[in-house]
N, C-alpha and C positions, 0 to 999 in steps of 0.2 A: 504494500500500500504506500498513499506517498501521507507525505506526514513533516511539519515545521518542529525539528528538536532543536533545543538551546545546550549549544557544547562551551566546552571551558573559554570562560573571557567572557562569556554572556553570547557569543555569536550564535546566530542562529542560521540556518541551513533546511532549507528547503528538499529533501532526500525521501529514496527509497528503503524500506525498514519493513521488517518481517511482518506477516500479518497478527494480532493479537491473537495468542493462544487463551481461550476464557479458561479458568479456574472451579474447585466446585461453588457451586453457585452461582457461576459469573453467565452471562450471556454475551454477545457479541452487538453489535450495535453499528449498523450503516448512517455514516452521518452523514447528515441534507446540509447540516450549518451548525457552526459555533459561533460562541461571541465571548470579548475581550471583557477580563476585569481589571484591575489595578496591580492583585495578585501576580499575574502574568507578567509582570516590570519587577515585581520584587523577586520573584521567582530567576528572572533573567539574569535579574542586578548581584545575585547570592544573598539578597537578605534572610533567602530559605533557603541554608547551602544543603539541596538535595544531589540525590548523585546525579551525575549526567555522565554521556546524553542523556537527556526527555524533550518526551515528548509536552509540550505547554497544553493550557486550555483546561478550564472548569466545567466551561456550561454548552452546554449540545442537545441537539436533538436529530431524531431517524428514524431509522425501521429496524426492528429485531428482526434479528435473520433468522430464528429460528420459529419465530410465528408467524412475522410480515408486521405486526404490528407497528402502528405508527407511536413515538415515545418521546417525551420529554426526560432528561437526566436529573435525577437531583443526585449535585456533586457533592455532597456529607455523605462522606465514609462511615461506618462503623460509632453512628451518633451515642450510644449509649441506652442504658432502661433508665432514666432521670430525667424528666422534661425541664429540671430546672439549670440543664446545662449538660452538655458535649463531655462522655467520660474520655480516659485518658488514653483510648483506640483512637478516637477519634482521626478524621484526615479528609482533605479537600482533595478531588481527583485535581489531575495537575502535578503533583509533587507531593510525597515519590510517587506515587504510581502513573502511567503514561494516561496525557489527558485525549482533551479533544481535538488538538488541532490538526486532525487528521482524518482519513476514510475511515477508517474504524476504530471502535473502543471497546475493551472490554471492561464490561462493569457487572457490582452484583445485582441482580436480578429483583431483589427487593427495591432497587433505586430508579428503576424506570415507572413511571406513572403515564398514564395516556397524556397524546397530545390535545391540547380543546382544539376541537375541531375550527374552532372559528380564530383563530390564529395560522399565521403562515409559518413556514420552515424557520424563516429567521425570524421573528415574534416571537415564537417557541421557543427557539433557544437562544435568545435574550432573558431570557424571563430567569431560570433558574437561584443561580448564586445570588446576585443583587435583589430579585423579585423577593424569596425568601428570607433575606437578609433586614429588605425594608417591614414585612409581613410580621415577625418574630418583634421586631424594635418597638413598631406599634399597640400589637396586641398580645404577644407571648413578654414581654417586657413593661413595657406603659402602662398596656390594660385597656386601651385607649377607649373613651365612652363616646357615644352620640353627643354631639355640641361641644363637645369641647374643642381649645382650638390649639393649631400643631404649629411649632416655628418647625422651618426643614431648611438646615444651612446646607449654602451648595450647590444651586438648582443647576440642572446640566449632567448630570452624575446620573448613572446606573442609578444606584439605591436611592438619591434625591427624589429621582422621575416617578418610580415605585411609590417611594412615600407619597409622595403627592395625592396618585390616580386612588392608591389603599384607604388614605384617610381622608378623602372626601367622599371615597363607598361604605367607608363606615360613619357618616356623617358630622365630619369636622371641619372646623374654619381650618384653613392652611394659612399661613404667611410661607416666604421665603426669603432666601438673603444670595447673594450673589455680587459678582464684580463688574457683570453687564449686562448691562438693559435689555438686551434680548435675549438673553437667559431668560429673564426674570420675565419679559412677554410671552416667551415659549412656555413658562410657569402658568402662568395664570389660564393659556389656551389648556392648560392641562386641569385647571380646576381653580387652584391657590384664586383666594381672593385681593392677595397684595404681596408686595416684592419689595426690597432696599438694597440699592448698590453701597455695600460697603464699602467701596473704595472712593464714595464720595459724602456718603453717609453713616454719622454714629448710629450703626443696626442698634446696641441694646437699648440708647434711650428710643429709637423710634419703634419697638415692642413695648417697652416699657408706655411712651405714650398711648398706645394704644389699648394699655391693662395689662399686659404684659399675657403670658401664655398658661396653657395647664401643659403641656408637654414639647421638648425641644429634640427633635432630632439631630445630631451632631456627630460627624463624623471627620473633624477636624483635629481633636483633639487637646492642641494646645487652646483652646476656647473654651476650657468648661467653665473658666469662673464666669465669663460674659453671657454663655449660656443660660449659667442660673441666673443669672443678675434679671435674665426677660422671664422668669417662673415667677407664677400668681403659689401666694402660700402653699404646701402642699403639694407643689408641682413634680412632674419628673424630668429627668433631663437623658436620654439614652442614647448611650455611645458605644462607635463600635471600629472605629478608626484613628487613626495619625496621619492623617495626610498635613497637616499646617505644624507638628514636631509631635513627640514624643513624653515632652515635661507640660505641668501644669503642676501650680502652685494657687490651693485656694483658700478664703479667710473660714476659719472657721466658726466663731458664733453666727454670723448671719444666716450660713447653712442650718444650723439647728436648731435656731430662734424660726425660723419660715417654715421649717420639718420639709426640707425638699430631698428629694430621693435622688440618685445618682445611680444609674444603673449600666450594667455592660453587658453587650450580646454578642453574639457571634454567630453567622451562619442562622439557621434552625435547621429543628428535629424534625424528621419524619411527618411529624404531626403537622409541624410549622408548613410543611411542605403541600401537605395534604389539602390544609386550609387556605396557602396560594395557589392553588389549584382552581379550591372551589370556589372563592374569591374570582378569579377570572370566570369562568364557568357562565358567575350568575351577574358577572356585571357587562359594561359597554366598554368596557376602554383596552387598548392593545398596549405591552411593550414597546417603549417609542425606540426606534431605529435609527440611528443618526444614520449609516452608511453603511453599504456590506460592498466587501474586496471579494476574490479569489483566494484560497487557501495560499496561493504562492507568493500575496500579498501580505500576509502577515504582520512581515516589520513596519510598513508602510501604517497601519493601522495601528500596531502598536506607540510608532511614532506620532502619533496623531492622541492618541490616548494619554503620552505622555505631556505632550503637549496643553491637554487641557479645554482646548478649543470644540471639541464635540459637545452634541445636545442629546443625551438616552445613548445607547450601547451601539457598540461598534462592532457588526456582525463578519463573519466570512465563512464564505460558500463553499461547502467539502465534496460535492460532487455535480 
């Protein structure tokens, strides 16, 4: 099969590679399209020093060879019996084990779920890693209620896009925050009632003027004290990324004078999965697509990824 692996230095090589021999339990899996996450750069960059070669790529979707079945992947490995969190199996296809960026994958057999039919090839596998990521943040995390209102920093993002379209299907006010305006208009076509360019505006006082939030999705990191700073009493704030650093230093009595929650997620379970599923299923809205390449386009995509400059997930076509 032909297949994009990352070898030593981060290079990446567009090559011919045996086909996946499936494992017990595994099945095989012809893929229609993959799409890019963030992972995929850190995986490149050795921030996950897995072994290589590998093969890159979390999220995909295909046909089982061995039923014909149409399938979306959910890439959580080995989630755990604890819905309150990922045991120590746990593992994201991509690294180590060979992901999607290729004609086939073998994966295990519990992890394909139907495709919704009202989605396309690359829809579908857009959706997986990020779609479950935002779904879990919301509601296996937050708890997220009718009416309440969501800040989502970020708009442009994989999981940004998700939260958006997730928590106005669960009936919530959105805000967003972002560094350009047409982010932040691509937001709003997405549902979000309002947007602020931080790069020209102080985001927390303008949540804050507005009453500030019951829940913050945040996937920045080094943001969490400004995060809480926009929580109404009470509030949560959930994260589940470092993309803006790795440190954050916050005051403590304000935190426990307001009783705000701070919480971390990763990925979800099974279950998490099950209910973005059905979540899509019973609503109107698709995984937004910024662009889809040819498999042999990869890095092109990946550079574009890292770049920053896309709007929703950055697909590519594997057959």
């Amino acid at each position: 099969m032909q297949a994009i692996r990352v070898h030593s230095g981060g290079e990446l090589r567009y090559e011919t590679v045996p086909d996946p021999e499936p494992g017990p339990g595994q099945v095989v899996v012809e893929l229609k399209a993959a799409a890019l996450n963030r992972r995929d750069l850190l995986v490149r960059e050795g921030v996950y020093p897995y072994p290589l070669p590998l093969v890159l790529g979390s999220d995909g979707a295909g046909v089982r060879r061995d039923t014909g079945a149409e399938v979306v992947i959910n890439p959580g490995v080995h989630w755990g019996p604890s819905e309150e969190a990922s045991g120590p199996e746990f593992e994201i296809l991509g690294g180590p084990d060979h992901g999607t960026f290729a004609e086939l994958v073998a994966v295990p057999a519990e992890n394909l779920f139907p495709k919704p039919a009202r989605l396309s090839w690359e829809e579908a596998a857009a959706l997986p890693l990020a779609g479950v990521t935002a779904y879990r943040a919301l509601f296996g995390r937050a708890r997220l209620r009718n009416g309440e209102r969501v800040l989502v920093l970020g708009a442009g993002s994989g999981v940004s896009s998700f939260a958006v379209q997730l928590a106005v299907q669960g009936g919530a006010e959105v805000l967003v925050t972002s560094s350009s305006d047409e982010k932040l208009a691509r937001a709003r076509e997405l549902g979000a009632t309002a947007g602020v360019n931080y790069g020209t505006e102080d985001w927390v006082a303008w949540a804050k003027d507005r009453g500030g939030v019951d829940v913050v999705i945040d996937s920045v990191g080094s943001t969490w004290p400004q995060s809480l700073e926009c929580l109404r009493p009470g509030g949560r704030c959930v994260v589940f990324g470092a993309t803006g650093g790795t440190d954050a230093q916050l005051p403590v009595r304000p935190f426990y004078f307001a009783q705000w929650s701070l919480l971390g997620t990763r990925m979800g379970s099974p279950a998490d999965f099950a209910g973005l599923i059905a979540a899509v299923e019973h609503g109107a809205w698709c995984p937004v697509v910024d662009s889809v390449r040819p498999l042999e386009q990869a890095a092109e995509a990946l550079s574009r990824l890292q770049d920053g400059g896309h709007f929703g997930k950055l697909v590519l076509s594997c057959s």
